[in-house]
Backbone bond lengths (Angstrom), bond angles and torsions (degrees), N, CA, C in turn:
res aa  C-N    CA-C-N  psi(-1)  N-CA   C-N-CA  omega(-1)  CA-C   N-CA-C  phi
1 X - - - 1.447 - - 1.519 111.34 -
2 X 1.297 121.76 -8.52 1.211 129.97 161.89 0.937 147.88 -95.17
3 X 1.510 107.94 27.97 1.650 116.12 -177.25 1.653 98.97 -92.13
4 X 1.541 102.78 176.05 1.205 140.15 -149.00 2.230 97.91 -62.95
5 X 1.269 102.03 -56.48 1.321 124.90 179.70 1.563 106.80 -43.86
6 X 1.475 88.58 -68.60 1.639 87.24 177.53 1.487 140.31 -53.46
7 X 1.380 83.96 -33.79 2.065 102.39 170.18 1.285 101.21 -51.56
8 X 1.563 113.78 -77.96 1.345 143.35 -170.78 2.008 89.52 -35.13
9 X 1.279 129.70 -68.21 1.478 129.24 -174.75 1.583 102.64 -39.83
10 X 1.685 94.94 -67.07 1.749 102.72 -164.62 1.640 107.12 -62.10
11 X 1.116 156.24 -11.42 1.021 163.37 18.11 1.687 113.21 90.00
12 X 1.170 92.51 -77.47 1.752 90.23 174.24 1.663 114.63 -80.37
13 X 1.388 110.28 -14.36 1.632 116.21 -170.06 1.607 97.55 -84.78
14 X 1.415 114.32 -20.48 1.430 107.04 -157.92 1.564 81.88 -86.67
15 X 1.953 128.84 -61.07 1.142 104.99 -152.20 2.141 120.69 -66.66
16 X 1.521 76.29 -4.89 1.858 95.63 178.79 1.308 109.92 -66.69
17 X 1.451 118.70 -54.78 1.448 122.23 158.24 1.624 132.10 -40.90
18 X 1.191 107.67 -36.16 1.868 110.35 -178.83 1.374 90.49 -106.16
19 X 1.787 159.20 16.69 1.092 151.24 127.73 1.295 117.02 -58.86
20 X 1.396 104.19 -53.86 1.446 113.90 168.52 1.727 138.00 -65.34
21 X 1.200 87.12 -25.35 1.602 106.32 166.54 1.762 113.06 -73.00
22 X 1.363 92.60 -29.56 1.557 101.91 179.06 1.715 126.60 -64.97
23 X 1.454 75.05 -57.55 1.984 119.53 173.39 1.789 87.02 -51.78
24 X 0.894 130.31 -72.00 1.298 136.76 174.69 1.441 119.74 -40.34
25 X 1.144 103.14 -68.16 2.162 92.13 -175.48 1.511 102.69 -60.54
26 X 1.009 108.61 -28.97 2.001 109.38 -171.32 1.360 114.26 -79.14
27 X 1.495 113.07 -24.09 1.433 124.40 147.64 1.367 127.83 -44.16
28 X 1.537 99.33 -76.64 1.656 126.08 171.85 1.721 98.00 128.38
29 X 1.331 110.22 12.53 1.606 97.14 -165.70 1.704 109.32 -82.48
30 X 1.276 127.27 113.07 1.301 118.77 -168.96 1.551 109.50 -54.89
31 X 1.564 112.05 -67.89 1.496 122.64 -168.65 1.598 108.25 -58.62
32 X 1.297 124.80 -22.04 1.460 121.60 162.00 2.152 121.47 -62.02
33 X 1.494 77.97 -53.60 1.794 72.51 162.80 1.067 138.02 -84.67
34 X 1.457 118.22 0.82 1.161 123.27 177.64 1.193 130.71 -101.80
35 X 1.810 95.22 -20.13 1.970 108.97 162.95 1.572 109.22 -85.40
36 X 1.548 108.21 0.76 1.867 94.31 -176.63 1.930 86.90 -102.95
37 X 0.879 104.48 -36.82 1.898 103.10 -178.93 1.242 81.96 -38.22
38 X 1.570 126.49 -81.40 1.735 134.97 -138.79 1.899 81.65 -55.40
39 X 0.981 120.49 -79.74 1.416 110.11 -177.70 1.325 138.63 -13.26
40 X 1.747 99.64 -66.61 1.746 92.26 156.52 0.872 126.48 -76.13
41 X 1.296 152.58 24.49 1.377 153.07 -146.63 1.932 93.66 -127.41
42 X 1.396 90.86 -68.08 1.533 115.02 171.26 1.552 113.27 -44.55
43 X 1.265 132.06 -60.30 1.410 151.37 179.73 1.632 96.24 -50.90
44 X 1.596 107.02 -63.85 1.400 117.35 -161.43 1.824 99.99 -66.84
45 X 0.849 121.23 -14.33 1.741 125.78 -175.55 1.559 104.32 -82.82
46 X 1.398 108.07 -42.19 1.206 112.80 -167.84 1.769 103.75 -75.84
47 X 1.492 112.83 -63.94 1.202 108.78 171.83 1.665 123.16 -48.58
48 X 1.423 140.19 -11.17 1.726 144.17 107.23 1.436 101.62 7.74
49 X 1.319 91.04 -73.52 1.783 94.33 -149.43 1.370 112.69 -102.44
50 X 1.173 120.50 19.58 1.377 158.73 139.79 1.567 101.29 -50.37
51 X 1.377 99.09 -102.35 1.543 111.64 172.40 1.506 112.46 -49.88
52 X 1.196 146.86 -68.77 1.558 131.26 161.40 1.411 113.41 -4.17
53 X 1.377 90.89 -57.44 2.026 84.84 -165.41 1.598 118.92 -69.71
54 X 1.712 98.71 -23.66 1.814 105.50 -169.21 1.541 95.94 -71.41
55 X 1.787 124.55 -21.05 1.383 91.81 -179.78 1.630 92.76 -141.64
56 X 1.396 107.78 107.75 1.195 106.84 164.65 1.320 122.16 -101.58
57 X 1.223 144.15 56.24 1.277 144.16 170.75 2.215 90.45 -123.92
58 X 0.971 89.69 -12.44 2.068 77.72 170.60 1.458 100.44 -87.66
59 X 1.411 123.94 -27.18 1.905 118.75 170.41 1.276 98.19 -24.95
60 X 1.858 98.85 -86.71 0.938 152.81 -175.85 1.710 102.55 5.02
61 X 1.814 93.39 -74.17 1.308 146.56 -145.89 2.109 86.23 -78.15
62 X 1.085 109.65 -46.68 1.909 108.99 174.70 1.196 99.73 -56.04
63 X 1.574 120.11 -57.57 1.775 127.36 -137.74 1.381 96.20 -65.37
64 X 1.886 131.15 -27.78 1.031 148.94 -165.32 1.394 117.80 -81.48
65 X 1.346 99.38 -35.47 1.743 116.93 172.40 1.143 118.73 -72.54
66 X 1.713 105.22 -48.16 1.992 108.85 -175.78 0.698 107.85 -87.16
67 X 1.924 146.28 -1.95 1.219 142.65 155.54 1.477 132.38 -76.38
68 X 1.486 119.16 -15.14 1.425 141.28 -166.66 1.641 96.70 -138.44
């Protein structure tokens, strides 16, 4: 889930989403800003766990801290 393609997708959907969210309040159109929010919101979660996965030794590296 972390190749190059997919970034590059989630990536363009997210800044499409907060353009559109923009494009939207300055409009006034509710259901326009509110399906590009869910978009970046969605995109931006995924690219999370995107990055989560490329480095898991910082998990690791918390679970060690808030336990001790």
């Amino acid at each position: 889930m972390g190749t190059a393609p997919v970034k590059a997708i989630m990536w363009s959907l997210f800044v499409l989403g907060l353009v559109g969210a923009s494009l939207g309040v300055s409009e006034l159109h509710v259901y326009w800003t509110v399906a590009s929010l869910i978009v970046a919101s969605v995109s931006g979660l995924i690219l999370l766990r995107i990055r989560a996965d490329a480095h898991p030794e910082l998990e690791r590296t918390d679970r060690r801290m808030a336990a001790g």
